[in-house]
C-alpha positions in Angstrom: 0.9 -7.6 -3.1 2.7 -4.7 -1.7 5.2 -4.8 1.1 7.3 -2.4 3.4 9.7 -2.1 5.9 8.7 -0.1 8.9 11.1 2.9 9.8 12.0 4.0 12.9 9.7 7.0 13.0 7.0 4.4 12.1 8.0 2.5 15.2 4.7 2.3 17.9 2.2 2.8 15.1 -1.1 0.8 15.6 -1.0 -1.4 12.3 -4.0 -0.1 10.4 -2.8 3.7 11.0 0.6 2.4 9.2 -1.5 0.9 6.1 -3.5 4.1 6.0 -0.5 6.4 5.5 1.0 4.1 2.9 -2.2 2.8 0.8 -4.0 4.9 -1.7 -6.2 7.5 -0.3 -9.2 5.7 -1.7 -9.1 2.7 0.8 -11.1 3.7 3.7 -9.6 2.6 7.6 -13.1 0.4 7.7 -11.6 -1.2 4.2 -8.3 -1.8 6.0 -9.5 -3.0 9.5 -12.0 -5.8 7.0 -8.8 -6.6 5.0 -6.4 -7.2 8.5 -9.1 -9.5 10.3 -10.0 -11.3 6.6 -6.0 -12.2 7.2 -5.1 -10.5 4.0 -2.0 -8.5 5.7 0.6 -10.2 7.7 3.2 -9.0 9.9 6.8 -10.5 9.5 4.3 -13.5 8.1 2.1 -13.4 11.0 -1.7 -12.0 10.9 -2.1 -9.7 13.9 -4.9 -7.5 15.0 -5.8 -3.5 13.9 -4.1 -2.3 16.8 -0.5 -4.1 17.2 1.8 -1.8 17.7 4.7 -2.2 15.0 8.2 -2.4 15.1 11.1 -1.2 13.5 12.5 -3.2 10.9 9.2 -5.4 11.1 8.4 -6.5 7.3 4.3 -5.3 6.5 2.9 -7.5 4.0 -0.5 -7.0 2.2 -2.7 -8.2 -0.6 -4.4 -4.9 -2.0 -8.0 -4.7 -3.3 -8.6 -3.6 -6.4 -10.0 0.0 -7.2 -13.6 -0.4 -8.0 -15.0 0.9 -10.9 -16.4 4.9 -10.8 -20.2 4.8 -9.3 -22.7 5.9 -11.6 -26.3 7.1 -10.5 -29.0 6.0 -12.3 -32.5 7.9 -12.9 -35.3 6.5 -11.2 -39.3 6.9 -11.4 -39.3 7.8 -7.8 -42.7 9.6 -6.7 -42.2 12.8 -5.7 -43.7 15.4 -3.7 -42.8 19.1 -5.3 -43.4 21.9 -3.3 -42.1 24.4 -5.9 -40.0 24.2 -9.0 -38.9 26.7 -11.8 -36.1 26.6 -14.1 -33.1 27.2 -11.4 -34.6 25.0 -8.1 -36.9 22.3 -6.8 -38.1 22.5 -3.6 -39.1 18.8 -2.3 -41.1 17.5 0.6 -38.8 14.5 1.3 -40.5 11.4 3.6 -38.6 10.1 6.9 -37.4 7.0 4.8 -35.9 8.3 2.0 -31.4 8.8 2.1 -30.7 12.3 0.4 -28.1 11.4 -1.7 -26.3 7.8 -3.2 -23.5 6.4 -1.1 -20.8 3.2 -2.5 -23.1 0.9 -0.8 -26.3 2.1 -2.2 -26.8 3.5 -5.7 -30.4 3.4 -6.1 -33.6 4.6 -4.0 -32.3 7.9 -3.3 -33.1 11.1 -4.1 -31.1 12.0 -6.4 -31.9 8.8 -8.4 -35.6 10.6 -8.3 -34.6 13.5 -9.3 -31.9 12.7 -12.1 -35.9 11.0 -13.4 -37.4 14.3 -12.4 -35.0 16.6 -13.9 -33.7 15.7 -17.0 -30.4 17.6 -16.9 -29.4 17.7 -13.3 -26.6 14.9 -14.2 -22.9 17.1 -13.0 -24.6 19.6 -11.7 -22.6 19.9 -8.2 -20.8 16.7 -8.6 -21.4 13.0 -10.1 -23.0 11.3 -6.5 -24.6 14.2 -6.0 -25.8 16.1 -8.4 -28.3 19.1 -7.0 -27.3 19.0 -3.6 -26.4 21.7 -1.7 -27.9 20.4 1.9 -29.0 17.4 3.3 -31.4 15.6 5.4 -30.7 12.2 7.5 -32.4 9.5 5.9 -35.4 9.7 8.7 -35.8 13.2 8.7 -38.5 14.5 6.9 -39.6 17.8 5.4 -38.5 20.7 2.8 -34.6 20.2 1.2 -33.9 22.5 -2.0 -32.0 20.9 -4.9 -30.3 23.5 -7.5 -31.3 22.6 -11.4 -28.2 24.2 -12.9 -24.4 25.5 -11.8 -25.7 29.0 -11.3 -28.3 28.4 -8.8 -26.1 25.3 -7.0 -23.1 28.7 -6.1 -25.6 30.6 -5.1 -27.2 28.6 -2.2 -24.0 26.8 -1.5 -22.7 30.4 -1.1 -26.2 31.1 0.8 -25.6 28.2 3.5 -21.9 28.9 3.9 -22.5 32.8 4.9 -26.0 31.6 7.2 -28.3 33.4 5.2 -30.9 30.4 5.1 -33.2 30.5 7.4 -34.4 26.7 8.5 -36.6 25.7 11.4 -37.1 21.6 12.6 -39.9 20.5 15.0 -39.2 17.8 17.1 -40.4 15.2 19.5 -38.0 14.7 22.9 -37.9 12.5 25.9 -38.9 13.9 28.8 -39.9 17.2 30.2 -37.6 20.7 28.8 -37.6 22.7 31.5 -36.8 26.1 29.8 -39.3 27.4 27.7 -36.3 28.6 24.9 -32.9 28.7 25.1 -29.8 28.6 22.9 -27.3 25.5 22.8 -23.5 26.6 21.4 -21.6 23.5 21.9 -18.6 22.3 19.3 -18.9 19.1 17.7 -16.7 16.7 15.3 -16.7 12.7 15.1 -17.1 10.4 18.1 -13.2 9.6 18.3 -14.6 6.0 18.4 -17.7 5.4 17.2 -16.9 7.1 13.7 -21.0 6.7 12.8 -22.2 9.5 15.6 -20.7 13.1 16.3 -20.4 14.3 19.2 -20.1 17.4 21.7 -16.2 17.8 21.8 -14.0 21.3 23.0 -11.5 21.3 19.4 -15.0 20.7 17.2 -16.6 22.5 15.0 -18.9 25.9 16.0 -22.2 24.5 16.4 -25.4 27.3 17.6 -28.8 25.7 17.5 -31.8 27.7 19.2 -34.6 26.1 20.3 -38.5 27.2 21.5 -40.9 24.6 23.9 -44.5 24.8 21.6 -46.0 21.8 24.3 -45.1 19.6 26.9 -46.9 16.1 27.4 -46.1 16.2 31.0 -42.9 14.0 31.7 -42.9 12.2 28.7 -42.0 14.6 25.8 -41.6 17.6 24.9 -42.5 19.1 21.3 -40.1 21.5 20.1 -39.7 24.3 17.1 -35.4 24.4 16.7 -33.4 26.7 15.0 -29.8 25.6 13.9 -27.6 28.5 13.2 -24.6 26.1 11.4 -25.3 23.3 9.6 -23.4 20.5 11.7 -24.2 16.6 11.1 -26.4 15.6 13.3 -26.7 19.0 14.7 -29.9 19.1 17.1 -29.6 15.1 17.9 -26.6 15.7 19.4 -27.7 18.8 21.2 -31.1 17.9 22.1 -29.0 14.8 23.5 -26.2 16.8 25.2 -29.6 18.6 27.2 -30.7 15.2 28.7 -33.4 15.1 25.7 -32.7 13.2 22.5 -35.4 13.2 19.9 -37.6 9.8 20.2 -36.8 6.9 18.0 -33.4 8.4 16.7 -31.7 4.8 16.3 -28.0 6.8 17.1 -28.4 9.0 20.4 -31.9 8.0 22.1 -33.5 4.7 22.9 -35.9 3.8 20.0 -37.3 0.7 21.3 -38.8 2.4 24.5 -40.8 4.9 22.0 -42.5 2.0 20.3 -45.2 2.3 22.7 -46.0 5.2 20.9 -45.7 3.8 17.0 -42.7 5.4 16.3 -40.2 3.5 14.1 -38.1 7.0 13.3 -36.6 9.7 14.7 -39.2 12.4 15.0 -37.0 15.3 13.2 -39.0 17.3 10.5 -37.5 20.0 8.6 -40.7 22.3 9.0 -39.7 25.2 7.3 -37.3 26.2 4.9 -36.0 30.7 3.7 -33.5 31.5 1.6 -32.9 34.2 -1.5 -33.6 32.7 -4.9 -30.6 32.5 -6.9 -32.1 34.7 -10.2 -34.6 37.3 -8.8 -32.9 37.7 -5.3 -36.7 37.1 -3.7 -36.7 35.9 0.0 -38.9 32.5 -0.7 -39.9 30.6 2.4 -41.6 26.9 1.8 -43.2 24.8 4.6 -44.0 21.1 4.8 -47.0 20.3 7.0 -46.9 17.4 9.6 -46.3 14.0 8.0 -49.0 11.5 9.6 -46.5 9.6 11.3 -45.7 12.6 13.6 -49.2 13.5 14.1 -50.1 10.0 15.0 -47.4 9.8 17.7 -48.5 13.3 18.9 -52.2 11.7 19.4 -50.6 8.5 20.8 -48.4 10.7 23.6 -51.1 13.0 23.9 -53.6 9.9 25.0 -50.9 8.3 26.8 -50.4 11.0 29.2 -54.5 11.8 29.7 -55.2 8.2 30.8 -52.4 8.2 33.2 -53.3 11.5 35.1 
């Protein structure tokens, strides 16, 4: 149980803003927040909500969790689809359901926990969680992600994707009709200031360029699209495909899944098509390109028919 006294310059703060400046800085606000409504923190003996406003001289009162034990990643005989692999990287053709990396509420099914099977002495390469890493892809994007086999190779693409010398390039499916044929989106984003799960288009954020080229339009109903991202933002080209009055069909976060159904899609339809950068050893420019997964073909067909029995 720990317990303070609120200060005077404390005075006004919501309650779970006070317990995040005081706790350690492994409990999360989300922890907090669970801990406050499960009653576990009283004010002057009272339980109040997240967001009272304390007072001074008010007495805080809380029953800490424990700190959980380290998270290990296991190995896992994950199948595997390996576009390329030598002794430095491994270039992988990841599928629309697969999260890049382990988080505390899931340890296993990853892949990392594939690729610690795959390659034997990944393990601390680039950190314990995630070893390998030096980009990511949502869990339901598909397509080509490069993991670094050793220290040397993991500096010199991080280095790579910090100075923009990878060259990447996504086709997508959008709602409706994009009017311009190309056309470059430079909007700033950082965290939804309440909905901590999505990002969003906001003036202090972070520079975000993506560019974009129309391949085909199904008339009014989407729109298939080649983009080009610039910076590697979260949820870079959702958000800006979103902020054009087009968010990619079936994304869960920023579109409206359940009216692309019609179509058999049960994921955003976000594929990392193509993939450049310099490999770390030789210096060679290496491109790699995943083809279509059948998903995305099938709701092609599905639009495509869709559109040429309604005309």
């Amino acid at each position: 149980m720990k317990v303070w006294r609120v200060e005077k310059r404390e005075e006004g703060w919501r309650l779970d803003q006070f317990l995040k400046e005081k706790t350690p800085s492994w409990i999360s606000r989300s922890l907090i927040q669970k801990a406050i409504k499960e009653g576990k923190v009283k004010v002057n003996g009272q339980i109040k909500k997240p967001s009272y406003k304390l007072k001074e001289g008010e007495i805080v009162e809380v029953d800490l969790p424990e700190k959980p034990q380290e998270a290990t990643v296991q190995p896992e005989e994950i199948e595997l689809k390996v576009l390329y692999e030598d002794r430095d990287i491994v270039v992988i053709d990841k599928p629309g359901d697969m999260i890049v990396h382990p988080v505390p509420s899931k340890l296993s099914g990853t892949l990392v926990n594939a690729l610690l099977h795959h390659c034997k002495d990944l393990q601390g390469v680039g950190g314990k969680l995630r070893p390998g890493i030096v980009h990511r892809l949502d869990k339901e994007t598909s397509g080509v992600i490069v993991v670094a086999k050793n220290d040397f190779a993991h500096q010199s693409l991080s280095k790579q994707f910090k100075d923009r010398k990878v060259k990447k390039t996504y086709i997508l499916l959008v709602k409706g009709r994009v009017k311009s044929d190309e056309g470059v989106i430079d909007l700033p984003l950082a965290r939804h200031p309440v909905l901590r799960i999505k990002m969003a288009v906001v003036e202090t954020g972070k520079e975000a360029i993506t560019e974009y080229r129309v391949l085909k339009r199904f008339d009014d109903v989407a729109t298939l699209v080649l983009a080009f991202p610039k910076t590697g933002r979260t949820h870079q080209i959702r958000v800006h495909m979103k902020s054009l009055g087009h968010p990619i069909m079936g994304d869960k976060i920023y579109g409206k899944p359940k009216e692309d159904e019609i179509f058999g899609i049960k994921r955003q339809m976000l594929h990392a098509l193509k993939l450049g950068f310099f490999h770390p050893r030789t210096g060679k420019w290496m491109e790699f390109v995943s083809p279509l997964p059948e998903d995305f073909k099938e709701a092609i067909r599905r639009i495509h028919e869709y559109v040429r029995e309604r005309s």
